[in-house]
Residue, then its C-alpha position, 0 to 999 in steps of 0.5 A: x425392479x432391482x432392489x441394492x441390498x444394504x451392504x451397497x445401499x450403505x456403500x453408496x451413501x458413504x461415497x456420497x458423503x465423501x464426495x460432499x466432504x471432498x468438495x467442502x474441502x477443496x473450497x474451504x482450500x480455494x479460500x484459503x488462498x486468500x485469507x477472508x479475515x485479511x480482505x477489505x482491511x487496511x494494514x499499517x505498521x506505525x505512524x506518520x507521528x512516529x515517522x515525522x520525529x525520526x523513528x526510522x529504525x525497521x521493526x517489521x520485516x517485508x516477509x511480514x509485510x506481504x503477508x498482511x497485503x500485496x499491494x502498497x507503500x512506505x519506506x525502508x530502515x534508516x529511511x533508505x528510499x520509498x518503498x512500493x508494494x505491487x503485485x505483491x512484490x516489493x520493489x525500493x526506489x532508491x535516491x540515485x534513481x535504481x528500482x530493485x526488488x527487495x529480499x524479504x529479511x529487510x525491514x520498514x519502519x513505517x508502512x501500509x498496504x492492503x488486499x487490492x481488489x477495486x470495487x470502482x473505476x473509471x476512464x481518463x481519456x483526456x491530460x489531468x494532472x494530480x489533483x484532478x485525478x484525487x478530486x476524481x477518485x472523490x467523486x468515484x468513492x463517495x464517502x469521506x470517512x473511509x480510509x481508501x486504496x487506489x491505483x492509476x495505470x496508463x500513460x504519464x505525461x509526466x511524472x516528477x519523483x523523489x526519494x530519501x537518502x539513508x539517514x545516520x544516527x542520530x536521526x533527524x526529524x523527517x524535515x530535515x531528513x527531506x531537505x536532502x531528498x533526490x527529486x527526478x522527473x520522466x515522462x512520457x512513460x508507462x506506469x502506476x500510482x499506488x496509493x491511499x487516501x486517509x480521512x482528515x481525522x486520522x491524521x496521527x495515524x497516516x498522511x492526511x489526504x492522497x498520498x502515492x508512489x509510482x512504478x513504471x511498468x519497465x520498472x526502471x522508474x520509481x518513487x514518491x509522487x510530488x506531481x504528475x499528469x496522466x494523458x490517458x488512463x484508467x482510475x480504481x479505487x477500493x473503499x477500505x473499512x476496517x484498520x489493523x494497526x500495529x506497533x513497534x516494540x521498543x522504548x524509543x516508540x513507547x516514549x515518543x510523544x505522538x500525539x502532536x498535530x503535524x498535518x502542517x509539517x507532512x504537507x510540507x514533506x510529502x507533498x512539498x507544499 
């Protein structure tokens, strides 16, 4: 039998070791294009308590904020209109109706998004409106406690929207800021609802509940969602168990009181209840 002599049997076994080397490193690639340390966390940039006294100067730049997640929401400095992120994409619903895309050097003031990769679902094949959908995402998610990113896709019979003008300094507090809010409606229409739901004791943090943009598939419709009705569709949501939490730098931010309880105030501004 043919016996290799050492000059090839060493030769081989360093082309087996380079071949083992080169398939760790095309994985460790692969893994790469998705940070692992970035999945299944919820990003935030400031509070709703900083947002409800009128805190709406941008601190964070939208570069910034896709690298921390494709898919979420917020708004714009001097509060110019809801902000949507989807398919890693920023997208403005401006108050005069326009959707456009958004260059990476404008800022935010207030946002949150995340890695969407649902882990449940479901059909909805039958017309229910808002609060169905969010008593069925309840029983779809299961757990209370946990922060949670959803999307709705299908057919809306309805939406009815709003957005914020910019403001001027000095600012108003969100309420007063909302007084002057455009408020729209469409439908029937072809879309999505991106959103969060943040648990009852984290109601310094975010919007207490549901809370949800929409952006229609021609992306010529967009804005904060007030209320709705979905003919047909599909629901998935994504459990969300660790927060980043990060915080403007400056002395307006660092001298706000903000631990207030404005649970009544947000319903009243982001629900319009």
């Amino acid at each position: 039998m043919f016996q290799p002599s050492r000059r090839e049997a060493v030769a081989g076994a360093v082309r087996r070791v380079c071949l083992v080397a080169a398939a760790t490193l095309t994985l460790a690639c692969s893994a790469l294009a998705e940070p692992q340390g970035r999945q299944g966390v919820l990003f935030q940039h400031s509070t709703i308590g900083a947002l409800m006294q009128g805190l709406y100067d941008g601190t964070l730049s939208v570069g910034q904020l896709r690298r921390e997640g494709d898919f979420g929401l917020g708004t714009f400095h001097a509060l110019d209109g809801e902000l949507i992120v989807y398919g890693g994409v920023v997208y403005q619903a401006r108050s005069d109706q326009a959707v456009v895309r958004v260059p990476d050097t404008v800022r935010t003031p207030f946002a949150t998004v995340t890695r969407f990769r649902p882990t449940v679902s479901a059909a909805v094949e039958a017309r229910t409106r808002l609060e169905a959908l969010e008593q069925r995402m309840e029983s779809l998610v299961g757990s209370r406690n946990a922060f949670v990113a959803f999307r709705v896709r299908g057919t809306f019979a309805e939406v009815r929207l709003r957005s914020v003008p910019a403001q001027s300094k000095p600012y108003p507090g969100l309420a007063a800021a909302a007084a002057g809010q455009s408020v729209y409606a469409a439908g029937p229409i072809h879309g999505t609802l991106i959103g969060f739901r943040t648990p009852d004791y984290a109601f310094t943090l975010n919007v207490p509940g549901y809370h949800c943009h929409f952006l229609s598939d021609d992306r010529k419709v967009a804005g904060h969602v007030l209320a709705c009705a979905l003919a047909s569709g599909r629901i998935e949501a994504q459990p969300l168990r660790r927060v980043a939490l990060s915080l403007p730098d400056g002395p307006d931010f660092d001298a706000a009181s903000l631990g207030k309880d404005e649970r009544a105030g947000i319903a009243k501004v982001e629900k319009g209840r």
